[in-house]
Backbone atoms as SQL, in Angstrom:
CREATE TABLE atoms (id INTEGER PRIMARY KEY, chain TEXT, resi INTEGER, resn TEXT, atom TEXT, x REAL, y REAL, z REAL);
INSERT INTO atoms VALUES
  (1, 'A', 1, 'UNK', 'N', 7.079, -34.557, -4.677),
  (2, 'A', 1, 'UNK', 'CA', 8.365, -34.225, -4.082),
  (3, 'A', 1, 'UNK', 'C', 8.767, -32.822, -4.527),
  (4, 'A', 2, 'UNK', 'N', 9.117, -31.959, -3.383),
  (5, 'A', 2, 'UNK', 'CA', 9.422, -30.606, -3.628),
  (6, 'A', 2, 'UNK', 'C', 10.716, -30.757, -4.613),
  (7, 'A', 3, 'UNK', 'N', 10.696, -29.999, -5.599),
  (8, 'A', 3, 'UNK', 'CA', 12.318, -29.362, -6.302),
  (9, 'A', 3, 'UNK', 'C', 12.640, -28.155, -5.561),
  (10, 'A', 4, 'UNK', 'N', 14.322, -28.639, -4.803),
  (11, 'A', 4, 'UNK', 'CA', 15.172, -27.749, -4.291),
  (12, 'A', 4, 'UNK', 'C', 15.768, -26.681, -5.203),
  (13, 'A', 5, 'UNK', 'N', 15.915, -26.094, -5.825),
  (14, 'A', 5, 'UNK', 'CA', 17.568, -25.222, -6.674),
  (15, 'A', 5, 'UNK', 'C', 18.071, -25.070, -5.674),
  (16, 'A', 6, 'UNK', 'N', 19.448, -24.644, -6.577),
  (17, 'A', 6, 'UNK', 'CA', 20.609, -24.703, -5.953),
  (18, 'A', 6, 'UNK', 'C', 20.759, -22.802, -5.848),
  (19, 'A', 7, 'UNK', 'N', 20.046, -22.291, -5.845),
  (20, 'A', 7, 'UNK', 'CA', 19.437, -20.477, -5.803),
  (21, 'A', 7, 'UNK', 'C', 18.752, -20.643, -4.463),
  (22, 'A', 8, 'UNK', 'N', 18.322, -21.445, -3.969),
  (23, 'A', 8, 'UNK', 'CA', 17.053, -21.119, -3.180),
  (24, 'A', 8, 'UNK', 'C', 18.111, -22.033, -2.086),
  (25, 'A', 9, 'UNK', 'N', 18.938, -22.911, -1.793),
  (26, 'A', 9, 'UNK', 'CA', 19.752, -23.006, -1.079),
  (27, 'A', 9, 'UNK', 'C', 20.219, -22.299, -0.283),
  (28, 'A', 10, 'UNK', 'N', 21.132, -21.371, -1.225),
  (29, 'A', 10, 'UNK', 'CA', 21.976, -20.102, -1.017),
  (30, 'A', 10, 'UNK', 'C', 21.131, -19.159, -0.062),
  (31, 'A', 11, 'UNK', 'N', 20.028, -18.919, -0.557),
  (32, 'A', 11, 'UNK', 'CA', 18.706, -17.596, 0.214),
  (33, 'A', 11, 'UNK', 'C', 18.777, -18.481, 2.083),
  (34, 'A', 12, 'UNK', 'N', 18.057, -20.153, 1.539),
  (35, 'A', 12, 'UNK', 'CA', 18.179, -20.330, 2.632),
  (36, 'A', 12, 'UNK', 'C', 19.216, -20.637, 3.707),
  (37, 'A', 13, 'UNK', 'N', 20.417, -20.851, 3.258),
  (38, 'A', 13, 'UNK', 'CA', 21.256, -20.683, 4.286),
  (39, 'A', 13, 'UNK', 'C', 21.801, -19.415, 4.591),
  (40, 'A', 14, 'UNK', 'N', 21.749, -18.260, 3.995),
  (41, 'A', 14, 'UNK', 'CA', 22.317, -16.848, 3.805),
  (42, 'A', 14, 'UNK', 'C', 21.547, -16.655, 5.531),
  (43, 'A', 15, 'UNK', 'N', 19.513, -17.184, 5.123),
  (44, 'A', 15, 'UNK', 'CA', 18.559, -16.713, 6.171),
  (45, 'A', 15, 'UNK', 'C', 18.596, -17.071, 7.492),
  (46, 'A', 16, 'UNK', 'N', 19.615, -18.346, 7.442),
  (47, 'A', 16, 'UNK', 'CA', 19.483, -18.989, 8.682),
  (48, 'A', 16, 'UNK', 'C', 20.673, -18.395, 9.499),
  (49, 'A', 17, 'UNK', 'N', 21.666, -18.425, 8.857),
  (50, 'A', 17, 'UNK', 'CA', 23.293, -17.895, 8.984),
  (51, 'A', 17, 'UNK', 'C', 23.017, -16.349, 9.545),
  (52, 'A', 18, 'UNK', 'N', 22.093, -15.691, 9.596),
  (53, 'A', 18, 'UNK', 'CA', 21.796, -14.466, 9.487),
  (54, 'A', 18, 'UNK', 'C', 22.512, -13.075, 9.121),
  (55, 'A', 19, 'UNK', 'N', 22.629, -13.828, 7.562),
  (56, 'A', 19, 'UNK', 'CA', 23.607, -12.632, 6.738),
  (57, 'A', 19, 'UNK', 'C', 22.810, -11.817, 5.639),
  (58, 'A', 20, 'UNK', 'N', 23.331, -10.852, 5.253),
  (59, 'A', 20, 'UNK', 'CA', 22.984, -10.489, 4.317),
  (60, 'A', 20, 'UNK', 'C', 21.859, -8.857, 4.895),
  (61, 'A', 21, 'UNK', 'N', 21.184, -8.772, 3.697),
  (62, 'A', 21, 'UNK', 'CA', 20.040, -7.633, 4.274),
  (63, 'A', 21, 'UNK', 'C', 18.582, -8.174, 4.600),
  (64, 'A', 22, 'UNK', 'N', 17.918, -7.732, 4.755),
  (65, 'A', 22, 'UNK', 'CA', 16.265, -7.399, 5.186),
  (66, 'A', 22, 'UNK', 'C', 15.796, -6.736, 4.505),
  (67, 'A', 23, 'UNK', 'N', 14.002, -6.685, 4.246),
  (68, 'A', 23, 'UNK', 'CA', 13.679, -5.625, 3.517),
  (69, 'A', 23, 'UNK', 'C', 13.080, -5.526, 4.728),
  (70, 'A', 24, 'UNK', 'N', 12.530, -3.309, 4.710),
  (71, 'A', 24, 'UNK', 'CA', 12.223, -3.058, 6.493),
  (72, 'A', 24, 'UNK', 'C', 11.032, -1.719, 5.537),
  (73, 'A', 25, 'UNK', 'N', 10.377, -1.402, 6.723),
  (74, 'A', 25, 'UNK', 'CA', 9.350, -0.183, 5.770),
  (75, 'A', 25, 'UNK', 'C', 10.218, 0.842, 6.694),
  (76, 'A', 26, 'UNK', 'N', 10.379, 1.887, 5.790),
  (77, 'A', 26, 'UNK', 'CA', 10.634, 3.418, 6.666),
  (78, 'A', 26, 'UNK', 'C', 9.803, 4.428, 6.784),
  (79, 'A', 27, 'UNK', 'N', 10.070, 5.358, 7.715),
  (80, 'A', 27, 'UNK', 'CA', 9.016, 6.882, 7.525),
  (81, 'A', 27, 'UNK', 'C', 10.264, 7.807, 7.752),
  (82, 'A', 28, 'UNK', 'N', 10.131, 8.538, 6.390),
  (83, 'A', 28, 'UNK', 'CA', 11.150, 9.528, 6.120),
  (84, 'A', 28, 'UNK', 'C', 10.540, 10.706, 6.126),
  (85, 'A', 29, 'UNK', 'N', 10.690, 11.696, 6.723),
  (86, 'A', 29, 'UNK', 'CA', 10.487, 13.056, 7.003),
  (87, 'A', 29, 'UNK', 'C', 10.717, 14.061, 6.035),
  (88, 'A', 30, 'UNK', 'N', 10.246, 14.782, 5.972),
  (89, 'A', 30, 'UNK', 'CA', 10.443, 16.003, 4.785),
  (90, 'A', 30, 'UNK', 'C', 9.955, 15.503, 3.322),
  (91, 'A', 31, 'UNK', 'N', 10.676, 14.804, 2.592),
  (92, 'A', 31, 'UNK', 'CA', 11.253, 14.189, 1.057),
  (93, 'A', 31, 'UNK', 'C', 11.110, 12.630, 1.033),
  (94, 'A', 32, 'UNK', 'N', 10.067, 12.742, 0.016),
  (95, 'A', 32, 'UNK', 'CA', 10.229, 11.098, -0.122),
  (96, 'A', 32, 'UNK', 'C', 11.116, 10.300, -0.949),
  (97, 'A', 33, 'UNK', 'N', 11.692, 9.344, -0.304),
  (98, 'A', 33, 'UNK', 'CA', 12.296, 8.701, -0.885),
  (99, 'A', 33, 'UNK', 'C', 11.914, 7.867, -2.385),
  (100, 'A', 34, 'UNK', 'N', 13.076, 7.691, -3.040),
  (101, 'A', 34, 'UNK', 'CA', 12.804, 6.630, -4.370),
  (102, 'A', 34, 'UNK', 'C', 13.583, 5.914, -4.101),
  (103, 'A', 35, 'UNK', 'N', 13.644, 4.948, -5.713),
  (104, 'A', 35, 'UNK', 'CA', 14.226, 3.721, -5.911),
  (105, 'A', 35, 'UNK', 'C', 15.849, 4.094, -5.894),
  (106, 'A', 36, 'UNK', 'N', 16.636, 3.161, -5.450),
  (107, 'A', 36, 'UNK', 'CA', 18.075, 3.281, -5.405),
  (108, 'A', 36, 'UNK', 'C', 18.722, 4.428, -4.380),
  (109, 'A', 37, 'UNK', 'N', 17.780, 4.766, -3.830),
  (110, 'A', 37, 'UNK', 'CA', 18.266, 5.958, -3.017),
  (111, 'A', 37, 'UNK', 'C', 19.212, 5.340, -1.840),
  (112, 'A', 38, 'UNK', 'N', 20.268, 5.810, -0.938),
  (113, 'A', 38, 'UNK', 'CA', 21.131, 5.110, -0.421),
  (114, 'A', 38, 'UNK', 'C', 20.477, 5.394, 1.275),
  (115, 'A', 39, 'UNK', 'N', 20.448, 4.520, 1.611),
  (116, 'A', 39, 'UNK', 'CA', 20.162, 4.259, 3.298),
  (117, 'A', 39, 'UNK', 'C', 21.098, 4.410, 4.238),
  (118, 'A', 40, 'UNK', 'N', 21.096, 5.165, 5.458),
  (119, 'A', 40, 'UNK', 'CA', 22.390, 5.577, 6.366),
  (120, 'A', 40, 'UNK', 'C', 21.936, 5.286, 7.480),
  (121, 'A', 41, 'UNK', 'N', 23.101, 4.725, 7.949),
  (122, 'A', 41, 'UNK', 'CA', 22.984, 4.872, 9.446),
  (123, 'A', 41, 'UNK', 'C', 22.962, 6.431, 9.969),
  (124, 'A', 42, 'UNK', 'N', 23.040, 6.180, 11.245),
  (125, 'A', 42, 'UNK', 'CA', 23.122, 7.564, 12.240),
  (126, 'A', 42, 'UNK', 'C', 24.381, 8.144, 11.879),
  (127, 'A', 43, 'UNK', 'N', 25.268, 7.528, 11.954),
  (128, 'A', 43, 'UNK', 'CA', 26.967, 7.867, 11.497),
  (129, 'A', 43, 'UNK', 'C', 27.180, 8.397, 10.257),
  (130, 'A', 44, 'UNK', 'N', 26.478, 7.973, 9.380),
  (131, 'A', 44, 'UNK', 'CA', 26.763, 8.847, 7.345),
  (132, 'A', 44, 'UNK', 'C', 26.861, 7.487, 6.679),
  (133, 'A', 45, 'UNK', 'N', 27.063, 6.190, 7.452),
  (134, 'A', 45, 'UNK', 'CA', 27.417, 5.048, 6.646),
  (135, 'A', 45, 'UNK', 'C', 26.802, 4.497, 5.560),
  (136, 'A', 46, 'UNK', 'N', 27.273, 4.391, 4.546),
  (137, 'A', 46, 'UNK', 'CA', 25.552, 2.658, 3.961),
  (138, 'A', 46, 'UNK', 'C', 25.116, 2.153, 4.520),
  (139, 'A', 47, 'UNK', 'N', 24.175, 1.847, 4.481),
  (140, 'A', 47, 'UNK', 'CA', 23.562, 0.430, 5.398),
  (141, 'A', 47, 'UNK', 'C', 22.532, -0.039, 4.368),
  (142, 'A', 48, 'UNK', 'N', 22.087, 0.316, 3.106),
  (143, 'A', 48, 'UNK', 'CA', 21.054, -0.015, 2.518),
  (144, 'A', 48, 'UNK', 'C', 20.510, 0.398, 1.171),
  (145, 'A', 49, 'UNK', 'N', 19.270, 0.655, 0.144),
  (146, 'A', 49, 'UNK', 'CA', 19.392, 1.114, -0.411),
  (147, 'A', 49, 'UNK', 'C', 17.582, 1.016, -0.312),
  (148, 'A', 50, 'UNK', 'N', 17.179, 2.252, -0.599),
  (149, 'A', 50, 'UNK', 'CA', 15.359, 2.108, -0.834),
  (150, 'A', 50, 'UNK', 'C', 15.335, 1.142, -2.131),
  (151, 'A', 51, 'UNK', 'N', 14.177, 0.421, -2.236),
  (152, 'A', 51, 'UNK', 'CA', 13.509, -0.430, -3.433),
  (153, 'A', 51, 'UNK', 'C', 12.492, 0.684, -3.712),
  (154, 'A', 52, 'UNK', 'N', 11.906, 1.235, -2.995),
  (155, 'A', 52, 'UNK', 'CA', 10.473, 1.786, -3.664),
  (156, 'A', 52, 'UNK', 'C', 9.868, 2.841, -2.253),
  (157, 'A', 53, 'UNK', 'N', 9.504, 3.816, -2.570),
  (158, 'A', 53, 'UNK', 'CA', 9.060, 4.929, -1.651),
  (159, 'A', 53, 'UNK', 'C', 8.081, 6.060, -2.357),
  (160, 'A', 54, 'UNK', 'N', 7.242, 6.789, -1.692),
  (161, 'A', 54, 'UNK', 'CA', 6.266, 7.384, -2.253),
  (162, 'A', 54, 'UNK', 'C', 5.240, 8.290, -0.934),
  (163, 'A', 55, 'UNK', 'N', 4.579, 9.583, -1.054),
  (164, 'A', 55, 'UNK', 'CA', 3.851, 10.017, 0.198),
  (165, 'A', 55, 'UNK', 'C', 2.939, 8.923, -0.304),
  (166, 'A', 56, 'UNK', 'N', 2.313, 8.674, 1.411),
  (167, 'A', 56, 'UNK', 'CA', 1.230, 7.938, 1.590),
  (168, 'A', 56, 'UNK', 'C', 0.254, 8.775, 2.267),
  (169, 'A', 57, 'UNK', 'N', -0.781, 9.073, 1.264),
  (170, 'A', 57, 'UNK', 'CA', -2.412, 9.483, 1.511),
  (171, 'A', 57, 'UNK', 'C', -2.861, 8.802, 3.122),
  (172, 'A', 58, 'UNK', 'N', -2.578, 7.595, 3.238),
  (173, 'A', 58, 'UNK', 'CA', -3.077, 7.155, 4.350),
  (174, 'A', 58, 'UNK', 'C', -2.714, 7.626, 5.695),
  (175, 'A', 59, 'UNK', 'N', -1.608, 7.685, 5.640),
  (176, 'A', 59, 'UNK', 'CA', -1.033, 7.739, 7.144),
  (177, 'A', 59, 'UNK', 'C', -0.093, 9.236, 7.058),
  (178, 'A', 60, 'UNK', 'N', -0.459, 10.058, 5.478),
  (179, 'A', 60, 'UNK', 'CA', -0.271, 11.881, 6.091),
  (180, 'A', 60, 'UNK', 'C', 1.422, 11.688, 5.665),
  (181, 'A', 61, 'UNK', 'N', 2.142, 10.370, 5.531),
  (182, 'A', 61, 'UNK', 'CA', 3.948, 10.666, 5.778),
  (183, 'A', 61, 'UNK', 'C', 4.637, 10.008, 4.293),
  (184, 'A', 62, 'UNK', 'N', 5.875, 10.159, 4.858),
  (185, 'A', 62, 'UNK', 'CA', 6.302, 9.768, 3.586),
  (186, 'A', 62, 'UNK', 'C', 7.238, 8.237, 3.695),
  (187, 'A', 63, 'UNK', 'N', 6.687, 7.379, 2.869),
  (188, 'A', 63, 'UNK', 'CA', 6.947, 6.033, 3.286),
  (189, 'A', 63, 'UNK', 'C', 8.243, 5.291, 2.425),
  (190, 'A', 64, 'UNK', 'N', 8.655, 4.205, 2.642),
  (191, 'A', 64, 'UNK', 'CA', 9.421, 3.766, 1.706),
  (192, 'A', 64, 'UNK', 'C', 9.893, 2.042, 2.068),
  (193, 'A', 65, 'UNK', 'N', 10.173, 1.485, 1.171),
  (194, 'A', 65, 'UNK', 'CA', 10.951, 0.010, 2.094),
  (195, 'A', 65, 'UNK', 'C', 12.096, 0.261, 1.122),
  (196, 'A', 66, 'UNK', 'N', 12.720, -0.564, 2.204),
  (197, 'A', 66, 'UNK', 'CA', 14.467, -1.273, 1.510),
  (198, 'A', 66, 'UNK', 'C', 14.835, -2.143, 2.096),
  (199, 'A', 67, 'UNK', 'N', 16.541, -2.281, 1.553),
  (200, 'A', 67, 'UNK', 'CA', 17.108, -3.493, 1.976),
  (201, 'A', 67, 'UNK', 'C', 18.249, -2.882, 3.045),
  (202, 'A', 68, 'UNK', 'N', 18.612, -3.190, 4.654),
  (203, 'A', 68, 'UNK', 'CA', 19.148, -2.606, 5.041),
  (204, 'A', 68, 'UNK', 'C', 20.281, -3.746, 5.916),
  (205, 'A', 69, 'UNK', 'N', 21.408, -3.802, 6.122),
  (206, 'A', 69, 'UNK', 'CA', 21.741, -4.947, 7.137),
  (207, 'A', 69, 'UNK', 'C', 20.974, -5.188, 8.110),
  (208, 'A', 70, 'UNK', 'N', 21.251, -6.307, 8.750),
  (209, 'A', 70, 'UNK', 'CA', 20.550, -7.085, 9.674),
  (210, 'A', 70, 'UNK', 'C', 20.805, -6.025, 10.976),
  (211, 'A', 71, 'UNK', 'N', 21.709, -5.228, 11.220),
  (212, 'A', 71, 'UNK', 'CA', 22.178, -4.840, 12.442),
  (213, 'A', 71, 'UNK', 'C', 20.478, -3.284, 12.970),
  (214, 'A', 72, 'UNK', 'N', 20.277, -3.166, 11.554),
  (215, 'A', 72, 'UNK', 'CA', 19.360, -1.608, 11.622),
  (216, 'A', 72, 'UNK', 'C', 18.077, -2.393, 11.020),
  (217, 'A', 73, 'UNK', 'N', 17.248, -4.223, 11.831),
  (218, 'A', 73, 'UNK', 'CA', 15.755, -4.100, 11.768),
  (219, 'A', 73, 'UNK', 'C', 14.890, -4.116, 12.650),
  (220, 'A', 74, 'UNK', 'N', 15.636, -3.705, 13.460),
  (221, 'A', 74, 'UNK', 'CA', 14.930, -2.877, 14.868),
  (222, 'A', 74, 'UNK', 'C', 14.031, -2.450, 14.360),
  (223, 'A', 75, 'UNK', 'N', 12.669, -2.569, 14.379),
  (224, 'A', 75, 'UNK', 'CA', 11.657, -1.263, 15.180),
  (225, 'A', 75, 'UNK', 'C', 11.806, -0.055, 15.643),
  (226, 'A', 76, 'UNK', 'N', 11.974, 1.288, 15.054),
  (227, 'A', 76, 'UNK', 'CA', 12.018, 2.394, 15.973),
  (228, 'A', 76, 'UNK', 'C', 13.865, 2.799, 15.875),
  (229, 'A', 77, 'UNK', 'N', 14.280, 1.881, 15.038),
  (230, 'A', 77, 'UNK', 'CA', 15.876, 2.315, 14.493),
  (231, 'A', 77, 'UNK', 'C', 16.337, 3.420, 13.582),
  (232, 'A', 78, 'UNK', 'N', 16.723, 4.207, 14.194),
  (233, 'A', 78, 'UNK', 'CA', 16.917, 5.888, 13.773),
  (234, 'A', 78, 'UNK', 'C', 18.113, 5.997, 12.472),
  (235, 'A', 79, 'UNK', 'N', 17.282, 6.434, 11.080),
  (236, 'A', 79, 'UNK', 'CA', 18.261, 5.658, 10.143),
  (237, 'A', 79, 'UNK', 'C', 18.375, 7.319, 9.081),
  (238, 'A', 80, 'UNK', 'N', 18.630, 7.270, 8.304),
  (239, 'A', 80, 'UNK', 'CA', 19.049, 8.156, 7.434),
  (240, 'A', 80, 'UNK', 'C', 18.660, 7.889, 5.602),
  (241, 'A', 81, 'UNK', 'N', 18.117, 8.916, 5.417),
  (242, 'A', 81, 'UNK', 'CA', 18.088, 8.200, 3.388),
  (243, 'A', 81, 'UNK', 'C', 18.190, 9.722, 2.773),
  (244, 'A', 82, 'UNK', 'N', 19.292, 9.231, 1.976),
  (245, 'A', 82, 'UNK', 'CA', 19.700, 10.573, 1.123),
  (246, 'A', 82, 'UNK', 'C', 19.188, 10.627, -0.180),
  (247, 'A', 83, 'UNK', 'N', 18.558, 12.146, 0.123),
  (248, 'A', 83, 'UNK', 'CA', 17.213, 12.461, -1.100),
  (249, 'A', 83, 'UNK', 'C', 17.774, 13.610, -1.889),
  (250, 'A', 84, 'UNK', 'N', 18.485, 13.044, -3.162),
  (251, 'A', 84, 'UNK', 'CA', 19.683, 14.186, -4.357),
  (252, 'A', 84, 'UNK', 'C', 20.770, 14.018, -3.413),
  (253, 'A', 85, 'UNK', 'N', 20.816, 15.287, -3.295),
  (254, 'A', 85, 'UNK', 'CA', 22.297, 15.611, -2.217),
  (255, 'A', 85, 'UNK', 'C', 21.697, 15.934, -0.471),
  (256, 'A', 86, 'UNK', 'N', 20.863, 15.713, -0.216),
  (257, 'A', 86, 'UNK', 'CA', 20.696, 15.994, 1.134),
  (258, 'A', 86, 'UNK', 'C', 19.977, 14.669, 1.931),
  (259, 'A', 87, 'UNK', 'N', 20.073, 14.574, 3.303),
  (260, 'A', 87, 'UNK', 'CA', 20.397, 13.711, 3.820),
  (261, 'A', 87, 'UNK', 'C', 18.989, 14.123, 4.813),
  (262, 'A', 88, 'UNK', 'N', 17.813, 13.207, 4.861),
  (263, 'A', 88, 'UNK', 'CA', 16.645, 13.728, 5.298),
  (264, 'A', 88, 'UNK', 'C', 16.537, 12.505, 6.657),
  (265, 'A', 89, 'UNK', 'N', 15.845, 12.431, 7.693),
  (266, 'A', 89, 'UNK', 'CA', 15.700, 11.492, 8.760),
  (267, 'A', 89, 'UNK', 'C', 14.552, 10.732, 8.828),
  (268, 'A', 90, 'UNK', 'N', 15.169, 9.167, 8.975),
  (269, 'A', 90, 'UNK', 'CA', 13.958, 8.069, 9.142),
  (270, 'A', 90, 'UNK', 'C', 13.715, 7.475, 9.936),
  (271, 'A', 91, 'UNK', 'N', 12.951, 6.322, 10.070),
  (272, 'A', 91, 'UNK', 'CA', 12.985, 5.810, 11.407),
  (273, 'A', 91, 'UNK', 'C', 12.078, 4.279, 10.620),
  (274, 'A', 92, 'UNK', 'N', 12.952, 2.956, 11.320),
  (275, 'A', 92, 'UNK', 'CA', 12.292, 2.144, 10.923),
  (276, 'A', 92, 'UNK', 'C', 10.879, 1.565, 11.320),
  (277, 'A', 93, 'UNK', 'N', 9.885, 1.212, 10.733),
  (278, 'A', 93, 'UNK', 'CA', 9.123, 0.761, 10.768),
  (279, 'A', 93, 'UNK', 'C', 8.344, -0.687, 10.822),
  (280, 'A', 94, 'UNK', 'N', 7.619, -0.964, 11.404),
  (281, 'A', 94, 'UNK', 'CA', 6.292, -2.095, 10.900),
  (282, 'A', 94, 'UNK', 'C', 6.202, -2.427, 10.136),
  (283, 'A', 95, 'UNK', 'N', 5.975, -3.264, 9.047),
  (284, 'A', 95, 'UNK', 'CA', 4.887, -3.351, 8.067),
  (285, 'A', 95, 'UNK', 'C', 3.767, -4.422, 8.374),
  (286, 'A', 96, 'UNK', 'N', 2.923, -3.960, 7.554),
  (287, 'A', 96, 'UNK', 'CA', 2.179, -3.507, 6.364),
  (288, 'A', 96, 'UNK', 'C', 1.969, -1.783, 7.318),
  (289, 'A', 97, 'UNK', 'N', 2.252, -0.674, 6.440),
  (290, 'A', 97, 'UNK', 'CA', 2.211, 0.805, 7.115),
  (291, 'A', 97, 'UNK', 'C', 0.792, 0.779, 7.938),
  (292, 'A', 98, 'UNK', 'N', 0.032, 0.415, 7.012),
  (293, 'A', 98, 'UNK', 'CA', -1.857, 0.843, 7.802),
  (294, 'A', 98, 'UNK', 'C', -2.215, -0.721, 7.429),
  (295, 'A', 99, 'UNK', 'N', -2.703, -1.031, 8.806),
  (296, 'A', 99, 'UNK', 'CA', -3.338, -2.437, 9.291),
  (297, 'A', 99, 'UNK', 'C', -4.743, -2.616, 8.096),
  (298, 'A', 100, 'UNK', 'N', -4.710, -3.914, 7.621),
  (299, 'A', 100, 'UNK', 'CA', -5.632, -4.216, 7.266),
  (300, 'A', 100, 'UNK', 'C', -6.938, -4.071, 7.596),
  (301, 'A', 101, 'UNK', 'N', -7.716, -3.997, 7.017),
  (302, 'A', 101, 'UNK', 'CA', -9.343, -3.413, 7.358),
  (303, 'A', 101, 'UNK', 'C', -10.605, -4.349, 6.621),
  (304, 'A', 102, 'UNK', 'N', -9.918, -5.288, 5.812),
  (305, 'A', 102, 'UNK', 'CA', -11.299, -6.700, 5.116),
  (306, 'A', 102, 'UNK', 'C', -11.663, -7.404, 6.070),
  (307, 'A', 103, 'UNK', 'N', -12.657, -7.511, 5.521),
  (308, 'A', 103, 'UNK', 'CA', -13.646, -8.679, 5.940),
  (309, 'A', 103, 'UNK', 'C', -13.525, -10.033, 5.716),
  (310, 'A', 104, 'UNK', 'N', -13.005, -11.057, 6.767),
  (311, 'A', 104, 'UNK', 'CA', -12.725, -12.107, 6.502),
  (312, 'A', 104, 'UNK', 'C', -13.441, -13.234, 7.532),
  (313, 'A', 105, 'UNK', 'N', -14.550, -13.897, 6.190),
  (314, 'A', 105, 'UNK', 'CA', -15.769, -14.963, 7.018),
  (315, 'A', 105, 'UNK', 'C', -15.230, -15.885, 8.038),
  (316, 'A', 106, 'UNK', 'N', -15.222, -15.763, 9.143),
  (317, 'A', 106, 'UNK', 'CA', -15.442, -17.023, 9.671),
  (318, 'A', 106, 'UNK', 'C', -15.861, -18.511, 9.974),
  (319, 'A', 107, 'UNK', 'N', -15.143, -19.409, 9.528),
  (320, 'A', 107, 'UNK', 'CA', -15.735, -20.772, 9.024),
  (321, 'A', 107, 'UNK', 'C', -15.927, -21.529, 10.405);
């Protein structure tokens, strides 16, 4: 018999209710983003905050995920992340950034 908490409740009704944030991958232009960095809408607003960002060798850009409201996890949602004091342009993304490439046997 599965054990519920009363933590994992909360997640799941937050998920169903559809509140709260998302984590989403971005491609930020110019400056890569870091941790805690603040996420904008088109307008200057919050909407989010990066967890973790870094250039990616693979795909040439500069990548990042966060947590953003539910309203900006569009695909292709034109977003904002402010890098020090300046305010550089993103755009949401896919994940996983670059498609898997293993080898997986067929049974």
């Amino acid at each position: 018999k599965a054990v519920v908490s009363t933590q994992s409740t909360g997640v799941m009704r937050r998920f169903k209710a559809k509140e709260g944030r998302r984590r989403v991958g971005l491609i930020v232009e110019k400056a890569p983003a870091r941790p805690h960095y603040p996420i904008l809408n088109t307008a200057g607003d919050v909407v989010g905050e990066v967890t973790s960002g870094s250039p990616s060798p693979c795909t040439g850009k500069n990548i990042a995920m966060g947590y953003v409201d539910l309203e900006y996890t569009k695909n292709g949602t034109p977003l904002q992340v402010q890098v020090r004091k300046k305010i550089f342009p993103a755009t949401k993304v896919a994940m996983p950034f670059v498609p898997t490439q293993y080898y997986v046997e067929k049974k």
